[in-house]
DOTOR-698934 format. One line per field, with one value per atom (N, C-alpha, C, O, CB): residue number from 1; residue in one letter; atom name; z, y, x. Coordinates in steps of 0.1 Angstrom, whole numbers. Glycine has a CB too. Example, Ala and Ser with C-alpha at 12.3 -4.5 7.8 and 13.67 -1.06 7.14 Angstrom:
2
n	(1/1/1/1/1/2/2/2/2/2)
res	(a/a/a/a/a/s/s/s/s/s)
atom	(N/CA/C/O/CB/N/CA/C/O/CB)
w	(78/78/78/85/90/71/71/79/80/57)
v	(-57/-45/-33/-33/-45/-22/-11/0/11/-6)
u	(132/123/132/142/113/128/137/129/134/141)
***
This chain:
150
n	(1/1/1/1/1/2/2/2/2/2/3/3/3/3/3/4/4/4/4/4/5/5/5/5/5/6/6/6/6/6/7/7/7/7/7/8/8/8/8/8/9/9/9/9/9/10/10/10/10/10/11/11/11/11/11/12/12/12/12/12/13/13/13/13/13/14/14/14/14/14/15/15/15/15/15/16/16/16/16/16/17/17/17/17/17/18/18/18/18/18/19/19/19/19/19/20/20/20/20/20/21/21/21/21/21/22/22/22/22/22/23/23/23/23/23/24/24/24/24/24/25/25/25/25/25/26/26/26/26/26/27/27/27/27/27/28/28/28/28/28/29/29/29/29/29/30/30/30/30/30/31/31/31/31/31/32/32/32/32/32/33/33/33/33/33/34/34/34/34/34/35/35/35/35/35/36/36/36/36/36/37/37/37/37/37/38/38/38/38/38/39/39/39/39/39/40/40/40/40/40/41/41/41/41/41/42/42/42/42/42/43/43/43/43/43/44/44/44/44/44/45/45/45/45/45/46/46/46/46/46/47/47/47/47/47/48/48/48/48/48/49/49/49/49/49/50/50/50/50/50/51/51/51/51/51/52/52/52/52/52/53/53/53/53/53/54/54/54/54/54/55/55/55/55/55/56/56/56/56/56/57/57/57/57/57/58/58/58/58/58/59/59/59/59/59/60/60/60/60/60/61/61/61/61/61/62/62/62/62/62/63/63/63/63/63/64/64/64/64/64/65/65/65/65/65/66/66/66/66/66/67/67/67/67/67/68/68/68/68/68/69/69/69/69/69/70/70/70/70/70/71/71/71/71/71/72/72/72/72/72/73/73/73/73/73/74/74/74/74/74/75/75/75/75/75/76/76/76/76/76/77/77/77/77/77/78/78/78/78/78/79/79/79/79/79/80/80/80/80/80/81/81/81/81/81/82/82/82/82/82/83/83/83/83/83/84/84/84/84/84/85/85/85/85/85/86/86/86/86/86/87/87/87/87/87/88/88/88/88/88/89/89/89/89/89/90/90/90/90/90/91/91/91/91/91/92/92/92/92/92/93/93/93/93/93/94/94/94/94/94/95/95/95/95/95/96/96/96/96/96/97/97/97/97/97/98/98/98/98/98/99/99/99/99/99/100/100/100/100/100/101/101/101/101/101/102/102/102/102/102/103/103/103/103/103/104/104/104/104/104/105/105/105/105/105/106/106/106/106/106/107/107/107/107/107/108/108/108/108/108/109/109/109/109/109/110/110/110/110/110/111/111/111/111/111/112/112/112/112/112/113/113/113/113/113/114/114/114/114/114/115/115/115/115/115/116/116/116/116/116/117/117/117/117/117/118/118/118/118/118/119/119/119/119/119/120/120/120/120/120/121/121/121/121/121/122/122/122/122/122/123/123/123/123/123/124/124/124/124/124/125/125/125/125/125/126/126/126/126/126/127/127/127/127/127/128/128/128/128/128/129/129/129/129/129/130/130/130/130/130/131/131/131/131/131/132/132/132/132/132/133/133/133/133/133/134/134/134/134/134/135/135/135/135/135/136/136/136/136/136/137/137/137/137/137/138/138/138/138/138/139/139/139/139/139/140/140/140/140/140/141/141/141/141/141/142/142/142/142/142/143/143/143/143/143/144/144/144/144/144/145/145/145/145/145/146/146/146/146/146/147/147/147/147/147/148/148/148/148/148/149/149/149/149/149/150/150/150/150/150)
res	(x/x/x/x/x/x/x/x/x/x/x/x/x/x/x/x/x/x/x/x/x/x/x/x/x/x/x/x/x/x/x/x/x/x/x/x/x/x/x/x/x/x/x/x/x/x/x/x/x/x/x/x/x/x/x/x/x/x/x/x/x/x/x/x/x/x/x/x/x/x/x/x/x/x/x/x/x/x/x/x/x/x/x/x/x/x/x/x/x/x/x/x/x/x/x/x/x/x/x/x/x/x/x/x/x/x/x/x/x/x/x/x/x/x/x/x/x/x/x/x/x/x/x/x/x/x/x/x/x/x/x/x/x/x/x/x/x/x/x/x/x/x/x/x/x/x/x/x/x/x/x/x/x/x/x/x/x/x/x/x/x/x/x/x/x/x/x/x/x/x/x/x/x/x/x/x/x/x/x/x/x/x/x/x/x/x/x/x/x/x/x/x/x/x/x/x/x/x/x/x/x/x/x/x/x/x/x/x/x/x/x/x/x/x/x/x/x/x/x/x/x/x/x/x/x/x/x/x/x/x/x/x/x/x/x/x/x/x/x/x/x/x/x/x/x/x/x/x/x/x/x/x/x/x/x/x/x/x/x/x/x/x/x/x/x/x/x/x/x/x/x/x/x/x/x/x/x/x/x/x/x/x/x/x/x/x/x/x/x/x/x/x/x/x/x/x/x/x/x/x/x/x/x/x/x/x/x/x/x/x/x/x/x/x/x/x/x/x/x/x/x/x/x/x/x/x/x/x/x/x/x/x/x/x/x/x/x/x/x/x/x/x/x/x/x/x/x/x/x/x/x/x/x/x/x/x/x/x/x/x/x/x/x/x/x/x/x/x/x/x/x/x/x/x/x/x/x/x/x/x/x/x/x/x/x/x/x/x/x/x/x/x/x/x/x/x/x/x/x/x/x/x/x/x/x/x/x/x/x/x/x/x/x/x/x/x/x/x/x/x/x/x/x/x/x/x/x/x/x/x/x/x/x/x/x/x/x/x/x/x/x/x/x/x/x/x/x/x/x/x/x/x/x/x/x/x/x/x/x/x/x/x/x/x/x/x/x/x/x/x/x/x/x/x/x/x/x/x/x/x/x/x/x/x/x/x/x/x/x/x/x/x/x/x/x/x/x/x/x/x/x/x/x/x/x/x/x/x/x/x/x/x/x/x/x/x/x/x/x/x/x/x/x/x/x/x/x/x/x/x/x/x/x/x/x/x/x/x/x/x/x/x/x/x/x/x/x/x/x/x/x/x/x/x/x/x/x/x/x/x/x/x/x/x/x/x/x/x/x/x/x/x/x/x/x/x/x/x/x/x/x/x/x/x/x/x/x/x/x/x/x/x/x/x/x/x/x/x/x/x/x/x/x/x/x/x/x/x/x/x/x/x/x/x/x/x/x/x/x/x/x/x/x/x/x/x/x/x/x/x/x/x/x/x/x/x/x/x/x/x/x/x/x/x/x/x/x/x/x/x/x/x/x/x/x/x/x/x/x/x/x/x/x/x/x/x/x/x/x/x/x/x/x/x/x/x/x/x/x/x/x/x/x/x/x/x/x/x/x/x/x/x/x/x/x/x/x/x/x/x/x/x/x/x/x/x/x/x/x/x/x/x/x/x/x/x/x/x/x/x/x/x/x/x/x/x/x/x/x/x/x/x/x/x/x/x/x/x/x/x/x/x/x/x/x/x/x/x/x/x)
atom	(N/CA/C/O/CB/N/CA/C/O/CB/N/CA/C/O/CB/N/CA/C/O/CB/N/CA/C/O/CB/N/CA/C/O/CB/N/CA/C/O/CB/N/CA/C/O/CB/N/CA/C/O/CB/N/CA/C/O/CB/N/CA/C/O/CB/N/CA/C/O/CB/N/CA/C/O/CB/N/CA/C/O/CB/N/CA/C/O/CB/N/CA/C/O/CB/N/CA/C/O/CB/N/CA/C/O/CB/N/CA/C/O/CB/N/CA/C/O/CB/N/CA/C/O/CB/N/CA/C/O/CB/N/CA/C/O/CB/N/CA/C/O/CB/N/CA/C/O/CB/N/CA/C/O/CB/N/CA/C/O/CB/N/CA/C/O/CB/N/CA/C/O/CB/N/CA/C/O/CB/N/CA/C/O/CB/N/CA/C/O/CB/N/CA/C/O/CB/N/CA/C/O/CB/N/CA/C/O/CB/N/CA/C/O/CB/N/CA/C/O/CB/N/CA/C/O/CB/N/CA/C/O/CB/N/CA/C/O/CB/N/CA/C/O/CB/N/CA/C/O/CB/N/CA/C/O/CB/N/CA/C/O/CB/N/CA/C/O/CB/N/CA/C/O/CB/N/CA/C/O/CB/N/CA/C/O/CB/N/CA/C/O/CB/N/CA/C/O/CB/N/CA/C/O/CB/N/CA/C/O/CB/N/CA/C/O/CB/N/CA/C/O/CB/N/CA/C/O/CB/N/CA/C/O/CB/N/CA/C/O/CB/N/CA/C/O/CB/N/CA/C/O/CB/N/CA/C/O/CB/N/CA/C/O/CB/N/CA/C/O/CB/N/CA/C/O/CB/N/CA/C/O/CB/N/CA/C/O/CB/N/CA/C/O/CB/N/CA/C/O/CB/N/CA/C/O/CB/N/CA/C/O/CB/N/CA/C/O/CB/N/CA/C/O/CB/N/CA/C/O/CB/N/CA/C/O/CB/N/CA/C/O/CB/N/CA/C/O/CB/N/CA/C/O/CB/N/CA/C/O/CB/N/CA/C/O/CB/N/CA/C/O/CB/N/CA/C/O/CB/N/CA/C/O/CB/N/CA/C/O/CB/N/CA/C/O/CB/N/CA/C/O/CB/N/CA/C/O/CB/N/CA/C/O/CB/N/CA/C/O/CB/N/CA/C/O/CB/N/CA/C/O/CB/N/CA/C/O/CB/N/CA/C/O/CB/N/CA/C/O/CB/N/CA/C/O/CB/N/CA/C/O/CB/N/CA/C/O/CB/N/CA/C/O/CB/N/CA/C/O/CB/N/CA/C/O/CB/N/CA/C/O/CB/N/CA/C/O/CB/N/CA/C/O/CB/N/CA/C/O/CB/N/CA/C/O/CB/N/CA/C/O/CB/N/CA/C/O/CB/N/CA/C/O/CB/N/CA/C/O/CB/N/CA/C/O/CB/N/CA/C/O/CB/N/CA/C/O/CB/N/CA/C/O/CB/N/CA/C/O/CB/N/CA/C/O/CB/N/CA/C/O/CB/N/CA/C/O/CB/N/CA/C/O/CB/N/CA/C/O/CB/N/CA/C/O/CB/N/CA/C/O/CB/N/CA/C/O/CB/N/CA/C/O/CB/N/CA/C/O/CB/N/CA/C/O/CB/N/CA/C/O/CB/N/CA/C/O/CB/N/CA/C/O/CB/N/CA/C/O/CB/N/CA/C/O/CB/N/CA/C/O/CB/N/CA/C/O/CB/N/CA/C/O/CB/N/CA/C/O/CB/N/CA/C/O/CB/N/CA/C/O/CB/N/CA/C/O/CB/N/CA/C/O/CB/N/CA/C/O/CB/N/CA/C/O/CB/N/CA/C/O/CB/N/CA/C/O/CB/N/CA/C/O/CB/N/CA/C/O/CB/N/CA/C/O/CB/N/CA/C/O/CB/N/CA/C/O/CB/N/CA/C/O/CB/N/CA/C/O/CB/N/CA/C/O/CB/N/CA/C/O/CB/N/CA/C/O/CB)
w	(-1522/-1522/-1517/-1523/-1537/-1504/-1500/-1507/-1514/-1494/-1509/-1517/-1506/-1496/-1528/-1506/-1498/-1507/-1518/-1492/-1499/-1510/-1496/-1484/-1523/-1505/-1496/-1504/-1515/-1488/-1502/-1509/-1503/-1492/-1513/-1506/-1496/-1504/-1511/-1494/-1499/-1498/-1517/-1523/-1492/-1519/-1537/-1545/-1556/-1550/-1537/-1542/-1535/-1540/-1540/-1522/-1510/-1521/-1520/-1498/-1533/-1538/-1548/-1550/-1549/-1553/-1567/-1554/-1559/-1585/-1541/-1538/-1529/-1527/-1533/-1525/-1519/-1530/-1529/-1512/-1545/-1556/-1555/-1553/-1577/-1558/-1560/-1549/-1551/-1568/-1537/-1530/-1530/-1527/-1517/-1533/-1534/-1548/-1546/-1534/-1561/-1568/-1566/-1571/-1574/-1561/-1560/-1551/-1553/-1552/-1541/-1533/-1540/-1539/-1520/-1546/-1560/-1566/-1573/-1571/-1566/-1577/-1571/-1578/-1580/-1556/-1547/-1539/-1533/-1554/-1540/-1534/-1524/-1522/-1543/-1515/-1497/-1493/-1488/-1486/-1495/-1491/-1480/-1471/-1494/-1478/-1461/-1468/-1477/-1455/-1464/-1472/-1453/-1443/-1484/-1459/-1449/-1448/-1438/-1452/-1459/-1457/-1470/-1480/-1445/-1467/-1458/-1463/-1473/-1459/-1455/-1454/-1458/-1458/-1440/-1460/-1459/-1466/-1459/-1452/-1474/-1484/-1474/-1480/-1494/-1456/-1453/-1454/-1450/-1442/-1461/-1464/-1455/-1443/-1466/-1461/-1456/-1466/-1478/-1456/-1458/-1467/-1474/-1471/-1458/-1482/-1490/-1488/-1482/-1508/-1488/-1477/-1471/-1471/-1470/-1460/-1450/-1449/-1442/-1445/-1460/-1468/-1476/-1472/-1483/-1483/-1491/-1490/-1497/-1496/-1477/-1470/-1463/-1461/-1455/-1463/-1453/-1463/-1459/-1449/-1475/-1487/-1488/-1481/-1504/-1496/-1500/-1488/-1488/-1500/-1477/-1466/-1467/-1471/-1449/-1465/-1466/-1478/-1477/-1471/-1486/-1501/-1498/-1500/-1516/-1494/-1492/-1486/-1491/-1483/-1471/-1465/-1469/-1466/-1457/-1478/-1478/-1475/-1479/-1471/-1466/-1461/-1470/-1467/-1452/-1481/-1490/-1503/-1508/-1489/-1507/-1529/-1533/-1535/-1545/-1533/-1540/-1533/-1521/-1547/-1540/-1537/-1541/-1554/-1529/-1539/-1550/-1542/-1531/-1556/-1547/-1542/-1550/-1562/-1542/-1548/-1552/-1545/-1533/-1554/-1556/-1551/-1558/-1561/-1553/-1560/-1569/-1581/-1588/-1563/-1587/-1599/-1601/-1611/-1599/-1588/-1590/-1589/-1582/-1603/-1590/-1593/-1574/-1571/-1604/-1567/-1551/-1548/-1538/-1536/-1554/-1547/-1548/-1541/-1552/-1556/-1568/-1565/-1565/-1591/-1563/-1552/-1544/-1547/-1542/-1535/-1524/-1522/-1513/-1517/-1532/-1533/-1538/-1532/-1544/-1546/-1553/-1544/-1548/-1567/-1533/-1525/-1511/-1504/-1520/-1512/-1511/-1516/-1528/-1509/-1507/-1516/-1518/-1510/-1511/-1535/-1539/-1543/-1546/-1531/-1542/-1547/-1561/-1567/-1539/-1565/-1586/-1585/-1588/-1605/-1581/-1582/-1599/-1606/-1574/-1604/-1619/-1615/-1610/-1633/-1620/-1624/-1639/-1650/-1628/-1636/-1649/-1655/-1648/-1647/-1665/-1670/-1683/-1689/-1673/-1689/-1696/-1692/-1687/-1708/-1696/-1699/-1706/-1702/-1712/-1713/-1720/-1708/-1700/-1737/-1707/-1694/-1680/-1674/-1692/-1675/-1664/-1667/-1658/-1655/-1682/-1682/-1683/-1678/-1694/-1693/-1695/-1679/-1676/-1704/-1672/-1660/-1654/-1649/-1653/-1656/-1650/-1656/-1650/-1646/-1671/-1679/-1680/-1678/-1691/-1682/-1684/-1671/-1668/-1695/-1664/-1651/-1639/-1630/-1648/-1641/-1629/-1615/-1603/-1626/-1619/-1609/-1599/-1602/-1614/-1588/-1573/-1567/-1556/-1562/-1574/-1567/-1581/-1591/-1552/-1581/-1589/-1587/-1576/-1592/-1595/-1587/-1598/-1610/-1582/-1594/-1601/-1600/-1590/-1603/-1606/-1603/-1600/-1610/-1620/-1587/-1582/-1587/-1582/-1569/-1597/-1606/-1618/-1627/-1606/-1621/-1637/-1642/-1649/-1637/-1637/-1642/-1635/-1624/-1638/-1646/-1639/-1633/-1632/-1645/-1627/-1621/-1628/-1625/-1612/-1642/-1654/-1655/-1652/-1676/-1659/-1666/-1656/-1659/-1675/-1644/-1629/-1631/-1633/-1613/-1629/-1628/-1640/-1637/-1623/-1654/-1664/-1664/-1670/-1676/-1657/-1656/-1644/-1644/-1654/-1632/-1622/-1624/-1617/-1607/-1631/-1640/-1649/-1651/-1648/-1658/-1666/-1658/-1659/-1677/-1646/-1638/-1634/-1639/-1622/-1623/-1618/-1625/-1619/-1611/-1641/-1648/-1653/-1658/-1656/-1655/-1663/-1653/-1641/-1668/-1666/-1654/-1664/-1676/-1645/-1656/-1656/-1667/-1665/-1632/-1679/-1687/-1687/-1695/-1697/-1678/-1677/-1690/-1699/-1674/-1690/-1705/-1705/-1698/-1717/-1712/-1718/-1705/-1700/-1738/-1699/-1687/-1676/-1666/-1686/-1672/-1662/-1655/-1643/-1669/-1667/-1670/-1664/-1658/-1687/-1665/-1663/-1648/-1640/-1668/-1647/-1635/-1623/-1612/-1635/-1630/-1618/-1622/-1611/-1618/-1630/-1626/-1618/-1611/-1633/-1620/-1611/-1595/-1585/-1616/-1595/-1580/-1577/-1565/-1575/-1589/-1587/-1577/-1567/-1604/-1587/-1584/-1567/-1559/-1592/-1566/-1547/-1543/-1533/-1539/-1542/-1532/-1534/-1523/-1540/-1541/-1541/-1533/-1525/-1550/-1536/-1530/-1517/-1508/-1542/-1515/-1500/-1493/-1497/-1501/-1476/-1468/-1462/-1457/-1456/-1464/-1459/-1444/-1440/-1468)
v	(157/150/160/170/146/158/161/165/156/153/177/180/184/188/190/184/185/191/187/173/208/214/219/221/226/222/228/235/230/218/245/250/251/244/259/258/270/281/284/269/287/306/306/313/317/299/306/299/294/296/301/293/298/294/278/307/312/318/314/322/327/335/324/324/354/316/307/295/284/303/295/286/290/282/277/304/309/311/309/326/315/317/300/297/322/290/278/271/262/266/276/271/279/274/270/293/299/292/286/318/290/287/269/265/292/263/247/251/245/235/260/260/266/261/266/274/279/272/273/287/259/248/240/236/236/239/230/220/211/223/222/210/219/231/205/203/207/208/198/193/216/217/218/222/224/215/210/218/213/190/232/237/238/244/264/228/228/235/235/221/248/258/258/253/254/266/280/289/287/288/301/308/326/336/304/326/334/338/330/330/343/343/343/345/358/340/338/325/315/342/322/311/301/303/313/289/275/264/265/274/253/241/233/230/231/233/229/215/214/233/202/191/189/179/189/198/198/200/198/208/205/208/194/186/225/192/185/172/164/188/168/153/157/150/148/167/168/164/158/190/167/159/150/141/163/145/130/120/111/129/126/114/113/103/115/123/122/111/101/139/116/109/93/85/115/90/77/69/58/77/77/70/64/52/75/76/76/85/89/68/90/103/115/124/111/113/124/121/119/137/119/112/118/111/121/130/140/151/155/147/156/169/179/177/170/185/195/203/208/205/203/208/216/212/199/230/244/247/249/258/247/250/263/270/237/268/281/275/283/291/259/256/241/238/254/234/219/214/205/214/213/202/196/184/207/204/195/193/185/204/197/191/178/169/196/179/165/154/142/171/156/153/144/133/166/148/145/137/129/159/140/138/122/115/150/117/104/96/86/107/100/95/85/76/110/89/81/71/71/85/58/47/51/57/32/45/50/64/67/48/72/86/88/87/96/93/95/108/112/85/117/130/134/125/130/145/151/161/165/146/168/184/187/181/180/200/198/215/225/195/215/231/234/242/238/231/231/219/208/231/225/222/203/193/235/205/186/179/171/182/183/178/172/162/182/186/178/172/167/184/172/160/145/135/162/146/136/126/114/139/138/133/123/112/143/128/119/107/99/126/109/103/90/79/111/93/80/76/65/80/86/84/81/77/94/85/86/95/91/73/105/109/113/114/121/115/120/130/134/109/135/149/158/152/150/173/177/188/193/181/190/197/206/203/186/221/234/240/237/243/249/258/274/281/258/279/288/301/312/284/297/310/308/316/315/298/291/296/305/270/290/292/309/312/276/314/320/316/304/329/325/317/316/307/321/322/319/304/294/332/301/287/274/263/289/280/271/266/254/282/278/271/262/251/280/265/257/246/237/262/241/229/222/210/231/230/220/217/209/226/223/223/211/206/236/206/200/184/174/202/191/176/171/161/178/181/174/167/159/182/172/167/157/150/174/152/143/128/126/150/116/103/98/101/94/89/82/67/64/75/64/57/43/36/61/36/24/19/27/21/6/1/-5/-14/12/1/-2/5/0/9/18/25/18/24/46/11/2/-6/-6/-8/-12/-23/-18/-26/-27/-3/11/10/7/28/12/15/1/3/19/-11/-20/-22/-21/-35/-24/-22/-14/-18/-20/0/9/2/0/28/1/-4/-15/-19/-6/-22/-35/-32/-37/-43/-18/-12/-8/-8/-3/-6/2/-11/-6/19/-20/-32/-37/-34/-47/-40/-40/-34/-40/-37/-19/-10/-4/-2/3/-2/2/-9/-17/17/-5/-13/-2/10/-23/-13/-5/-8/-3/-9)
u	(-478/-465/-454/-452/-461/-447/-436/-425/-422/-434/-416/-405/-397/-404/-407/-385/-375/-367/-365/-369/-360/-353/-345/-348/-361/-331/-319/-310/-310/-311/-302/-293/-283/-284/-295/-269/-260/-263/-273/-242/-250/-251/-256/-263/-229/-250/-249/-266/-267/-228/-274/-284/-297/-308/-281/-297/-303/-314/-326/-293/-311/-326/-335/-347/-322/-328/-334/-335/-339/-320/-333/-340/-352/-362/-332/-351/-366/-381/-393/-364/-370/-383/-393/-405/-375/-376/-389/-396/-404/-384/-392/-404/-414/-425/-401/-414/-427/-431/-442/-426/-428/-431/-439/-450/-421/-433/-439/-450/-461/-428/-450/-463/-474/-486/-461/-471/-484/-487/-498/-482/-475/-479/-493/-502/-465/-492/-499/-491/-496/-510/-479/-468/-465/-465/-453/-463/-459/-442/-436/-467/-438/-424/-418/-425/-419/-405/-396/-387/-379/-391/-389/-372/-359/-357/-376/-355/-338/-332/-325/-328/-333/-320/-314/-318/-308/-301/-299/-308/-316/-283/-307/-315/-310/-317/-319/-300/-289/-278/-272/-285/-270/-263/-245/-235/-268/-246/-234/-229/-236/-233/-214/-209/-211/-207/-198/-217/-220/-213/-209/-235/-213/-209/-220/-232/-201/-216/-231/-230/-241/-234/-224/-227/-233/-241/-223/-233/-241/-261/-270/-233/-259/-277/-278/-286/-281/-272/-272/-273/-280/-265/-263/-268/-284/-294/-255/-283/-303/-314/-324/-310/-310/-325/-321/-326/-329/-309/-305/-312/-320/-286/-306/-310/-323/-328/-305/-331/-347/-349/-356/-355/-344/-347/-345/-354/-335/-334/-327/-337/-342/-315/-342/-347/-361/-365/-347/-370/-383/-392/-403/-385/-382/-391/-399/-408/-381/-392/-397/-395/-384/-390/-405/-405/-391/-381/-422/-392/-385/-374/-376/-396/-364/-360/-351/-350/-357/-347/-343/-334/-337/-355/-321/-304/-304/-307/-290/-301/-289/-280/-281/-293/-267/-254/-248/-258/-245/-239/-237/-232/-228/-225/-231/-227/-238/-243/-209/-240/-248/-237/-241/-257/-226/-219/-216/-216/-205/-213/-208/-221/-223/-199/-233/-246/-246/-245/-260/-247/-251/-238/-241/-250/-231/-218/-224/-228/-211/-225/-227/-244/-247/-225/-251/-266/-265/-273/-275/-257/-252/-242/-236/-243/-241/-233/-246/-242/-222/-259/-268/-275/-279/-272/-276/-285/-298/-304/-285/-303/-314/-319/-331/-320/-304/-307/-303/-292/-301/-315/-307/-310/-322/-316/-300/-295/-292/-287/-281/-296/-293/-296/-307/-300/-284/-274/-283/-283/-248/-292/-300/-293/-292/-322/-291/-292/-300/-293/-278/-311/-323/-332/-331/-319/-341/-355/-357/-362/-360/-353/-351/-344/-349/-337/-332/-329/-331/-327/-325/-341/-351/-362/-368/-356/-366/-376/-368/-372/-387/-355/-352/-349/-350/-342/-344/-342/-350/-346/-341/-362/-373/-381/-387/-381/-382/-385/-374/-378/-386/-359/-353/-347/-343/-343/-347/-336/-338/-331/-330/-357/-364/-357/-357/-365/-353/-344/-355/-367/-333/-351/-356/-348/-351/-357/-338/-336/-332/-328/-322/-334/-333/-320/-319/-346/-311/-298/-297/-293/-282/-300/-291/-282/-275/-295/-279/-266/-273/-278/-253/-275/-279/-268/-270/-281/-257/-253/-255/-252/-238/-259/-259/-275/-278/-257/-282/-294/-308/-311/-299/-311/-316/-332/-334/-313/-343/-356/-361/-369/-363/-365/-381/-374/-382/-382/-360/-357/-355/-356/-343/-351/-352/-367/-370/-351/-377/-388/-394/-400/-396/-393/-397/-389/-395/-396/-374/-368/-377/-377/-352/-384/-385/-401/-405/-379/-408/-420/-421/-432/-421/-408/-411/-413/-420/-402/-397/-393/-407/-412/-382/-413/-426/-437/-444/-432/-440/-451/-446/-455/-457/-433/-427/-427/-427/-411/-428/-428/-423/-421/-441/-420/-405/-416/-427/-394/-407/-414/-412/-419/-413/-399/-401/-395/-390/-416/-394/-390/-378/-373/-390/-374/-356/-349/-339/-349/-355/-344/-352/-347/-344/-358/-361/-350/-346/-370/-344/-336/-321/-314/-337/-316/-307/-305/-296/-315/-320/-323/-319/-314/-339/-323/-320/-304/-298/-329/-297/-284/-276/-267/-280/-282/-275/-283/-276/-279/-292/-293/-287/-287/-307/-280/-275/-258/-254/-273/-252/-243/-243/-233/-243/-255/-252/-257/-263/-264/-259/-266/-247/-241/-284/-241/-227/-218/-211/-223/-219/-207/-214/-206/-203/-225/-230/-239/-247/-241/-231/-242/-251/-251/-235/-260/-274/-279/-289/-287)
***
């Protein structure tokens, strides 16, 4: 399965560990960038997964920013993307368990890499359970078939 990961500057080392880390896992990664700790707009990465995500192109992906919060911004600003800003462990499972989320968004000063990777560890083993957040789920898609054209 395809993962699509991007950061900016404030995210450049916690986003090289987890691509070495997902590829140990056995996951195939498209890392976008940056590459670099010189100031970038993080937008600009950040529309690069979402859109993947939007389109299809990639199940999944995973945004660092120096807080998560303009990732995840910008990442929710695509149809079909359920972007979650995680900073523990319950969190990115819940993420996926109730939220089914498809992109995973940290704070590349917030979190450090043992707890990055146990959040993006839980995200990937975790599935989405259907049910009562099913029901979540088609509303909010009810919401973008409303407010965005596709």
């Amino acid at each position: 399965m395809l993962t699509a990961v991007a950061c900016d500057h404030g995210g450049v080392r916690l986003k090289a560990d987890l691509v070495t880390f997902l590829r140990q896992l056995g996951h195939e990664v498209e890392d976008l960038g940056c590459f670099d700790e010189e100031p970038v707009d993080y937008p600009d990465f950040g529309q690069a997964v979402a859109h993947k995500v939007s389109t299809g192109e990639v199940e999944r992906g995973i945004l660092i920013c120096g807080t998560g919060i303009g990732m995840s911004m910008v990442a929710n600003k695509f149809p079909g993307v359920r972007a979650a800003l995680v900073c523990h462990v319950y969190a990115a499972r819940m993420a996926k368990e109730h939220n089914d989320a498809n992109i995973l968004v940290m704070g590349g000063r917030i979190v450090g890499l043992g707890l990055a990777r146990e959040m993006v560890k839980a995200w990937l083993e975790a599935e989405f359970q259907g049910g009562r957040h099913l029901k979540r789920l088609e509303k909010i898609e009810a919401i973008e078939r409303r407010n965005f054209t596709v």
